[in-house]
C-alpha positions, 0 to 999 in steps of 0.5 A, a space after each residue: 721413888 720409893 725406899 728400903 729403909 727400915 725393912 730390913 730383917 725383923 724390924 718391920 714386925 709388919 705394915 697395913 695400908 689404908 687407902 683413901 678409899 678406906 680399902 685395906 692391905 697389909 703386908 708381911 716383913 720384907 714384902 714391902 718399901 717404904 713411902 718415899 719421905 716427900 710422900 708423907 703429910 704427917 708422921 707420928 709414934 706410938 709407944 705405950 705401957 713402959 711400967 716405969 718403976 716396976 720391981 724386977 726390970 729394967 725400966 730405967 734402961 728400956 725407957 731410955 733406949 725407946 727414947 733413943 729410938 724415937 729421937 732417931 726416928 725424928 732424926 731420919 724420917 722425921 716425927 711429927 709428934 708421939 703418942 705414949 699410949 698409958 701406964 706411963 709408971 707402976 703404980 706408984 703416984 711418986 714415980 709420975 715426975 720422974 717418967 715424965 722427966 724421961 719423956 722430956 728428952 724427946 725431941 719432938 712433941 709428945 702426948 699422954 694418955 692415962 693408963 690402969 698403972 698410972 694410979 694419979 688423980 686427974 688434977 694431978 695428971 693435969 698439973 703435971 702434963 698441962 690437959 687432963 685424961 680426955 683431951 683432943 688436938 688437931 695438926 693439919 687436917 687430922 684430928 686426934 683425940 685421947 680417951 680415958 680408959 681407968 679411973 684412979 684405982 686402975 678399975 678398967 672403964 668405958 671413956 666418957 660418952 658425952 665428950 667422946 661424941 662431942 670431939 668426934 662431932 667437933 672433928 668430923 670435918 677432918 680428913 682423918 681423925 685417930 683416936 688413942 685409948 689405953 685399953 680395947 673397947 672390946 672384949 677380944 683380948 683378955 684385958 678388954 672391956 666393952 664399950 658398945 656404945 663408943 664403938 657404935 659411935 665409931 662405926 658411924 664416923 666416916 674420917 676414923 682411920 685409926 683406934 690405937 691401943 697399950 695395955 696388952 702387951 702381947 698384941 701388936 697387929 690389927 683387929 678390924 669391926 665394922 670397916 675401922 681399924 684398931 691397932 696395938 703397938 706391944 709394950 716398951 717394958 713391964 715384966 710380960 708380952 711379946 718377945 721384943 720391945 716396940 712401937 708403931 709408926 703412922 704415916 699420913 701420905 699427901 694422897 690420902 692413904 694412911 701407912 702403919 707399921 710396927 717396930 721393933 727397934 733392937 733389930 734395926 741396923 745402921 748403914 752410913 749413920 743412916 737406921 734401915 
């Protein structure tokens, strides 16, 4: 059984279907349905680059509406967890407290990762969110990991090696693994930076189904290297990028494919206090 919530107009910006054999098919809005709910393992959000405090917008209300946002979806298709994917604030070391008070009112768990904006030292970031800027978790039987991707200047920087191969080793016995980093290890995108000793590092990971990424605001699609994937969700403020605020979906089905979309959430409409 299967349903067509959410798929409605433009809020599904478009979907991607990752079979458990790894072979890949994507499909334009409105050409799909989505899994039914009792298909679905693990299901979680991502959202990145809200710019809290920048001068000229309106942080205090995009922030508040993606708040909403992810509640509703935890409240209809339910959400295991979210993923706030860097530059969390602007700048400013004093706005960290009070963005992660925005992030509170989540009803569901949530994760950081540390973006080029988030101008804190990792002390700091660690007394405010409990782990530092590389930090790994495990739910079911996927592994996640979070690697840093600036220093506290916002100088753009490969991850640490030496800690992504150790989690990528500690995980490797995962049925699936995801990895979330700020910025692109890639130079395809403006904002990019090379990495290629991470990506080779990911090339050999078999369990990888995912590399989610912020930071350009204008992507939010796939680019694919070597047989992995890597994903943008837009942005949720700041003063540029697409033309609509967003956030990405993941869910991870009982049979071992992993479904992706991106959301764009001001479309969504209600029917029956029910969001399609």
């Amino acid at each position: 059984m299967l349903t067509r919530r959410r798929f409605i107009g433009q809020t599904i910006r478009a979907a991607v279907l990752i079979s458990a054999g790894n072979t890949l098919q994507s499909f334009l809005p409105g050409t799909f349905m989505l899994p039914d709910r009792k298909k679905i393992r693990l299901r979680f959000a991502l959202a990145s680059d809200g710019h809290f405090g920048q001068p000229k917008t309106d942080f205090g209300v995009t922030h508040a509406t993606m708040v909403n946002w992810l509640n509703q979806e935890e409240s209809s298709r339910g959400l295991d967890f979210s993923v706030i994917n860097g530059d969390l604030f602007h700048d400013l070391p004093e706005l960290l407290p009070q963005v992660k008070n925005v992030w509170d009112g989540l009803k569901m768990p949530y994760y950081v990762s540390h973006g080029n904006h988030d101008k804190v030292t990792e002390e700091v970031w660690k007394e405010t969110f409990s782990y530092p800027w590389h930090h790994a978790f495990d739910k079911k039987d996927c592994g996640f990991i979070i690697l840093n991707t600036a220093d506290v200047t916002g100088k753009y920087i490969c991850p640490d090696l030496s800690y992504a191969e150790a989690q990528l080793k500690q995980f490797s016995g995962k049925k699936h693994l995801f990895v979330f980093m700020h910025i692109t290890p890639f130079k395809w995108t403006d904002n990019g930076i090379p990495c290629p000793e991470l990506v080779s590092m990911f090339d050999k990971q078999a369990n990888l189904k995912g590399i989610f990424h912020g930071h350009d605001h204008d992507q939010d699609g796939m680019k694919e290297n070597n047989g992995k994937h890597y994903f943008f969700d837009a942005h949720l403020g700041g003063n540029w990028g697409t033309p609509y605020f967003g956030y990405r979906i993941v869910e991870v089905l009982k049979d071992g494919s992993i479904f992706t979309y991106q959301m764009n959430g001001a479309t969504a409409v209600q029917v029956n206090n029910n969001t399609i």
